[in-house]
DRENKE-616651 format. One record per residue: residue in three letters; x, y, z of N, C-alpha, C, O in turn. Coordinates in pm, whole numbers, plus 50000, padded with zeros to 5 digits. Example, Ala and Ser with C-alpha at 12.3 -4.5 7.8 and 13.67 -1.06 7.14 Angstrom:
REM residues 2
ALA513194943150780512304955050780513204967050780514244966850846/SER512854977550708513674989450714512905000350787513415011450804/
//
This chain:
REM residues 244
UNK165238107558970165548119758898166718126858966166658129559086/UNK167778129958890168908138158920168818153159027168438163958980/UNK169118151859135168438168159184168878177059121168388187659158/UNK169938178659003170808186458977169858190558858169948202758838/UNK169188185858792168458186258678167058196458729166298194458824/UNK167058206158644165768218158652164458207058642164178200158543/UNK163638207558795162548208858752161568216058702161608227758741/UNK160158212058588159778218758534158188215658627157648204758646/UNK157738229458673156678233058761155828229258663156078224258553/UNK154428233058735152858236958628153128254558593152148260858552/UNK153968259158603153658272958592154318268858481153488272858400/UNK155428262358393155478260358259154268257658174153668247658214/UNK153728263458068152888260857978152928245057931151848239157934/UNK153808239557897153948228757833153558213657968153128202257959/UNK153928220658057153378209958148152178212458238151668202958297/UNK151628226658255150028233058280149208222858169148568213058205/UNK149338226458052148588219557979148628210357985147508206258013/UNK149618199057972149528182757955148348178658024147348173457974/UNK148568181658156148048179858292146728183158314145808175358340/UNK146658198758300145028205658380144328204158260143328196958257/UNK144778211058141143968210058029143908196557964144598192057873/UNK142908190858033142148174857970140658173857964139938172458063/UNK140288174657846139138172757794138258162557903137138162857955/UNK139088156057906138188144457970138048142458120137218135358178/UNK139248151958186139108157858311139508167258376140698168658406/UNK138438176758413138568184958402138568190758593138738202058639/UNK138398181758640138478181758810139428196058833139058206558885/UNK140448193558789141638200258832141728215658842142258222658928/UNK140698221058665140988238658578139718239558704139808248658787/UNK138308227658715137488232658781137938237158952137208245659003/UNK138478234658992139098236359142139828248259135139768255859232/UNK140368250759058141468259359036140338275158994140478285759055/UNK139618273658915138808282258859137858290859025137858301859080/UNK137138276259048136178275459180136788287159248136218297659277/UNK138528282259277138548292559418139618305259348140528308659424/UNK139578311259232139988324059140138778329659142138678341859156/UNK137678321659128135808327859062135088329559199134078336459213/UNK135738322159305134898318559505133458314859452132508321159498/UNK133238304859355131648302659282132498288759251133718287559253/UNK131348276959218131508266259191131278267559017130228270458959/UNK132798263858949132918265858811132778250958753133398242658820/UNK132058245558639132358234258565132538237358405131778241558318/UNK133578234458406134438235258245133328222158153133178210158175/UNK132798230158060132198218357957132548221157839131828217457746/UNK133638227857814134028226757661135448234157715135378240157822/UNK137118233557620138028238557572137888242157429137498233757348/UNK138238255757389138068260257268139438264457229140398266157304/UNK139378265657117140228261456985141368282357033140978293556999/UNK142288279757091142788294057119143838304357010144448314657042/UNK143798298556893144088308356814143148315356768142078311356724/UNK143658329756781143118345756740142378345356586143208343556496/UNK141078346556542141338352656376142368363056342142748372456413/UNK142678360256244144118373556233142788381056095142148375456006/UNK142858397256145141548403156067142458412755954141958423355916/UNK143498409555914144188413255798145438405655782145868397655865/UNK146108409355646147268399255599148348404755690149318397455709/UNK148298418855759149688425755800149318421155980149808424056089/UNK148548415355947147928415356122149118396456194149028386356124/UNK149778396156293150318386656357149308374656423148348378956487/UNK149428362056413148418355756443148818356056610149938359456649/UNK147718352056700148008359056813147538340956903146318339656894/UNK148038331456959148008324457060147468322357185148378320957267/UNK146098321257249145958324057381146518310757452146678300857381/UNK146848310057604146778299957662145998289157715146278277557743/UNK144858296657722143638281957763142358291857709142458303657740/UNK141528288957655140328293257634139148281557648139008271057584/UNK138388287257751137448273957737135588281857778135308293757764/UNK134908274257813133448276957833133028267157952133268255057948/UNK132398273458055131678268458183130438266558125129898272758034/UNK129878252758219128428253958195127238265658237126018265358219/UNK127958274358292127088288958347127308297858193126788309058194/UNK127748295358115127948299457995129088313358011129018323957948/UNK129998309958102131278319458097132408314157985132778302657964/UNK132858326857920134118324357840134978328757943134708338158018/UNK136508318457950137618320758053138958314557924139308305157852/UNK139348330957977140698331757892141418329158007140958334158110/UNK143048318758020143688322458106144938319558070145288308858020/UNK145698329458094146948332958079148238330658169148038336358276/UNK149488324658168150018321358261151598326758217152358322358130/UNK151768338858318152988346958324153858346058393153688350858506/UNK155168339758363156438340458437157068353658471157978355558552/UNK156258365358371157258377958398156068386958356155618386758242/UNK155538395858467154418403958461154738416658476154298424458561/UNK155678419258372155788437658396154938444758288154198437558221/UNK154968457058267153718460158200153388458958051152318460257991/UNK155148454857994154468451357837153808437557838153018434757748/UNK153978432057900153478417257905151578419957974150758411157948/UNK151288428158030150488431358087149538442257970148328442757991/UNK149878447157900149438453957762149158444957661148108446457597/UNK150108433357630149628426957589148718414857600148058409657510/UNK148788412157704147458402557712146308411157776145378406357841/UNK146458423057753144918433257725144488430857591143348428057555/UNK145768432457502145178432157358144658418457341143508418957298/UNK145108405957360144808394457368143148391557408142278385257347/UNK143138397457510141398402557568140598407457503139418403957494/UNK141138416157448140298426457345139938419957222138838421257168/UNK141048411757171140738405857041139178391157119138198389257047/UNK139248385257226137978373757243137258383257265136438386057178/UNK137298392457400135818401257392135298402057241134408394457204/UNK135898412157148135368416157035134958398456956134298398656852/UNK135198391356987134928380556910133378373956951132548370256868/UNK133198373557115132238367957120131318379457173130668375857272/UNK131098391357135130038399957181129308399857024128148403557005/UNK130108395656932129278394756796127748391756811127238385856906/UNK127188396156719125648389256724125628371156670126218365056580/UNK125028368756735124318355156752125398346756874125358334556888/UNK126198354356943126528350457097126208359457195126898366557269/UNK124718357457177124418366157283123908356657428123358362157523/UNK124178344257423124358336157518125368335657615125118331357728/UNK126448339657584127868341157724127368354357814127028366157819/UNK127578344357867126858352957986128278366958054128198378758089/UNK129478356158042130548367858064132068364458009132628353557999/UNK132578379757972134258368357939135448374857981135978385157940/UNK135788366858074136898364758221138268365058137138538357058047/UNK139068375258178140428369858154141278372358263141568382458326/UNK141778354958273142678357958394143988360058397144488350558336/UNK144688366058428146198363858404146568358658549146278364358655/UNK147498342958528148038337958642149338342758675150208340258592/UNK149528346658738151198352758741152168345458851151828340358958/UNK153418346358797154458338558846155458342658875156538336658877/UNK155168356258910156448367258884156718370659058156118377659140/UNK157728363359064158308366759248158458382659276158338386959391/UNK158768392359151159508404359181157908415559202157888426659255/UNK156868409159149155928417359099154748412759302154308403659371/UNK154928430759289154068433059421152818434959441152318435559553/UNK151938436659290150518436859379149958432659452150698426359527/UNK148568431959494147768427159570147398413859538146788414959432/UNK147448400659575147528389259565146288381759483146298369659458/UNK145228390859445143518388659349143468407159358143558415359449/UNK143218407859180143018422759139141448415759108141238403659109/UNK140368426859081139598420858980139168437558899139158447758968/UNK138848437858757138808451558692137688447758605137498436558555/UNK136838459758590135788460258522135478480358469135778491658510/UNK134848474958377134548491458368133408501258426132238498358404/UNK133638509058477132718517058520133008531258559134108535658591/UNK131708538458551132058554458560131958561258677131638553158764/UNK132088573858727132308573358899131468572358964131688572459085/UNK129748570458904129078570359007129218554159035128318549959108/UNK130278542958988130538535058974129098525358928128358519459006/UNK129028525858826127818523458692128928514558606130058518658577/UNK128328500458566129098488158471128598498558331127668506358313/UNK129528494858266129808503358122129298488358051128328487657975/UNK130228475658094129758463258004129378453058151129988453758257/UNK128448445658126128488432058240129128423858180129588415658259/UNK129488421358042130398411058038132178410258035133008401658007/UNK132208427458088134058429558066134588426958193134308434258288/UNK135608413558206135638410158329137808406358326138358396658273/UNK138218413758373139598409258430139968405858564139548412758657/UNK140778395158584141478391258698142628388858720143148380058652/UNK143238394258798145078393058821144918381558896143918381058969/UNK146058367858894146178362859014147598364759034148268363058933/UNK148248368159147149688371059178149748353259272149488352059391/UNK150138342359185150218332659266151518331359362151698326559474/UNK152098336059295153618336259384153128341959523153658337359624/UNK152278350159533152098356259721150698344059747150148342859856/UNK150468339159674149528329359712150628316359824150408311559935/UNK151488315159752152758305859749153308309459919153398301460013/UNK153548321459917154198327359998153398332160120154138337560203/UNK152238331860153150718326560259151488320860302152448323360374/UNK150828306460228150628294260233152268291360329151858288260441/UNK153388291160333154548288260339154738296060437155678290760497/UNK154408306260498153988314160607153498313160678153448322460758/UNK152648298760703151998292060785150428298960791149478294960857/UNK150478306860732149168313960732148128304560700147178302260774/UNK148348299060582146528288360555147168274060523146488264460486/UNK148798273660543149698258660575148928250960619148278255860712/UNK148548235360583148168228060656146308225460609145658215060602/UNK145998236360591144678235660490144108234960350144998235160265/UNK142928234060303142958230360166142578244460081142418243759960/UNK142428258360160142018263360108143678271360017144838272660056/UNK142928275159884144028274359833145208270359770146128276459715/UNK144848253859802146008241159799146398244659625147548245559582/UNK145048246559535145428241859389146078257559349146838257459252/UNK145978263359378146468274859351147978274959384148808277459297/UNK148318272059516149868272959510150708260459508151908258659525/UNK149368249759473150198236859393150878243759233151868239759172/UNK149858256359194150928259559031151928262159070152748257858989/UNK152558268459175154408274159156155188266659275155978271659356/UNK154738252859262155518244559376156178233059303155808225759211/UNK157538234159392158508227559322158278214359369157298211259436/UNK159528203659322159258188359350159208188059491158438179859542/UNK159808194859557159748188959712158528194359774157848186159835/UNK158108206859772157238212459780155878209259743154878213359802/UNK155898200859632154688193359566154618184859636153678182759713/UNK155688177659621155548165759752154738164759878154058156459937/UNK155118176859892154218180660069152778183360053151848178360117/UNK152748191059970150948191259945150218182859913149038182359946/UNK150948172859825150108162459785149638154859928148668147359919/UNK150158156060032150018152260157148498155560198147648146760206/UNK148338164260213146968171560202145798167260129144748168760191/UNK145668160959987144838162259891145398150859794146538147959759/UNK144448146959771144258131459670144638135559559145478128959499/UNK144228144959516143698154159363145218157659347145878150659270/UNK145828168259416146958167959430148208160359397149198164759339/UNK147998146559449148338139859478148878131459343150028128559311/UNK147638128759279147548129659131148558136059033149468130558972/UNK148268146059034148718158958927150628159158988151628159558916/UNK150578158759135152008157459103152868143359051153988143559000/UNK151868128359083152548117259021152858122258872153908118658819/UNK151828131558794151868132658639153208144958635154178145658560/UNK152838151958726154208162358707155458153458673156038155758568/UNK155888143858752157138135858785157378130658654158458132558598/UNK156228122858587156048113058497157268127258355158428127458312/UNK155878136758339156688147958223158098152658245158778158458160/UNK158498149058386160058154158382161038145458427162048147658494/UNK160498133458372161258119958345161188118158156162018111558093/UNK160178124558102160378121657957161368134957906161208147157916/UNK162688124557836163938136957771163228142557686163258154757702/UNK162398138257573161738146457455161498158257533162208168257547/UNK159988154557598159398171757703160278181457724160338193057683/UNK161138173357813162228183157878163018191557811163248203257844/UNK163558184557692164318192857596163388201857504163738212757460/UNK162448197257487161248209257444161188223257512161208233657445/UNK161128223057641160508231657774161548238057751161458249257702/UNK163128231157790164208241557784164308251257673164538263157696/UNK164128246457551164198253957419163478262057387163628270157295/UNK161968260257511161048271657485161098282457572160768293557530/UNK161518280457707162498285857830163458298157781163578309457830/UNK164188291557657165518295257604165078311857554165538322957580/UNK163988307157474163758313757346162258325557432161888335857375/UNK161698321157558160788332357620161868343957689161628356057690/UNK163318336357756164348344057853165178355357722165598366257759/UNK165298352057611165678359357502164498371057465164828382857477/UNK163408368457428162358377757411162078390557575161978402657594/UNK162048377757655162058389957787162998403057790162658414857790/UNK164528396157794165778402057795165468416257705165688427957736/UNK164648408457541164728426357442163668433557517163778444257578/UNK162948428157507161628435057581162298448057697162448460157682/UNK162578438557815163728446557872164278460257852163988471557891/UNK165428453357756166098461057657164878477257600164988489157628/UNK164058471457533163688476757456162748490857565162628502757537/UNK162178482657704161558493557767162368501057820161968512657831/UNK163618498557868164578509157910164608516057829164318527457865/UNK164908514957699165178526357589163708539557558163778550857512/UNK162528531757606161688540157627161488547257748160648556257744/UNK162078545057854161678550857927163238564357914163108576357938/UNK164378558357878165358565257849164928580457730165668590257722/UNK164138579557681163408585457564162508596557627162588608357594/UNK161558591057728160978597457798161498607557896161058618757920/UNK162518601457946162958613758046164298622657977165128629858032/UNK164148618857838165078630657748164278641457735164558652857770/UNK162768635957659161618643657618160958655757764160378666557752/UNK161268649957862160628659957972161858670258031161648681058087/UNK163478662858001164548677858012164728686357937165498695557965/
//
């Protein structure tokens, strides 16, 4: 492979999925889940992640992975190259639309429903695992099943590379998502499993179809960011007219 040529990580959607999301093995979302959840997770079903759209004026809405543990958890998870707060509003609403879906009557079996957002965003500083739930100050759960989780993998990345947990497994699948070819390389050093997932990484960014896919979808997320952008400056430009 050309070094000159963009590799395409797991933090791309199109190659997260090829890869982790497999019906038939599921080793990988479970490892990955295990140490986001610090509980031993097993994925026994992927579900079908388009939204009902609940009117004609309503946008049909896309999740990124939706699936079901055998502990009977629903896990939404979401994977963000750019986590500023409209992107962060919206995959609330994204949340809001599965909560409201499976608290319906006759699922009163899920036991809980997780949404994680994986994040990939170098510029974005939180705390490296958020977790949010509702409750009132005598800190009292409003729902047991309303469950959010930030992961900021990029400072996961940046540990790890720090020599901080270098060299160990804890963690490995987590900052195997935002590691590049050489970098993959090295971990796979560590871990069989690993080891795996990056031969398949290599394989997807040796096929031109993929590749020219990824770029075009690359193309067309860096255009939407840009208005977005665009569009929150102008609100916040709005805002500090409204308060002089």
């Amino acid at each position: 492979m050309d070094k000159n040529i963009q590799f395409f990580s797991l933090k791309y959607d199109r190659i997260f999925k090829s890869i982790i999301c497999n019906p038939n093995d599921t080793r990988v979302i479970n490892a990955i889940l295990s140490d986001i959840l610090e509980k031993e997770v097993e994925v026994v079903k992927y579900i079908p992640t388009e939204m009902p759209v609940k009117n004609k004026d309503a946008k049909v809405n896309t999740l990124d992975i939706i699936l079901r543990t055998k502990d009977d958890l629903i896990i939404n998870v979401e994977i963000n190259i750019n986590f500023g707060s409209s992107i962060r509003d919206r995959n609330l609403g994204y949340y809001a639309s599965l909560f409201s879906q499976y608290i319906q009557r006759g699922k009163k079996n899920v036991q809980e429903i997780i949404h994680i957002d994986l994040n990939f965003d170098d510029n974005f500083k939180n705390p490296i695992k958020q977790e949010f739930k509702v409750r009132n100050d005598n800190n009292r759960l409003y729902s047991q099943k309303f469950h959010i989780i930030t992961v900021n993998v990029a400072e996961y990345k940046k540990i790890w590379y720090d020599k901080i947990i270098k060299g160990e497994k804890k963690h490995i699948y987590l900052v195997m998502l935002a590691a590049d070819k050489k970098e993959l390389a090295v971990l796979s050093k560590y871990d069989n499993l690993v080891k795996e997932v990056k031969e398949k990484v290599y394989i997807l960014n040796a096929d031109d179809t993929i590749v020219r896919t990824i770029s075009r979808e690359d193309e067309i997320k860096i255009r939407a960011l840009d208005i977005g952008k665009e569009e929150g400056h102008k609100q916040e430009q709005m805002t500090i007219a409204k308060k002089c």
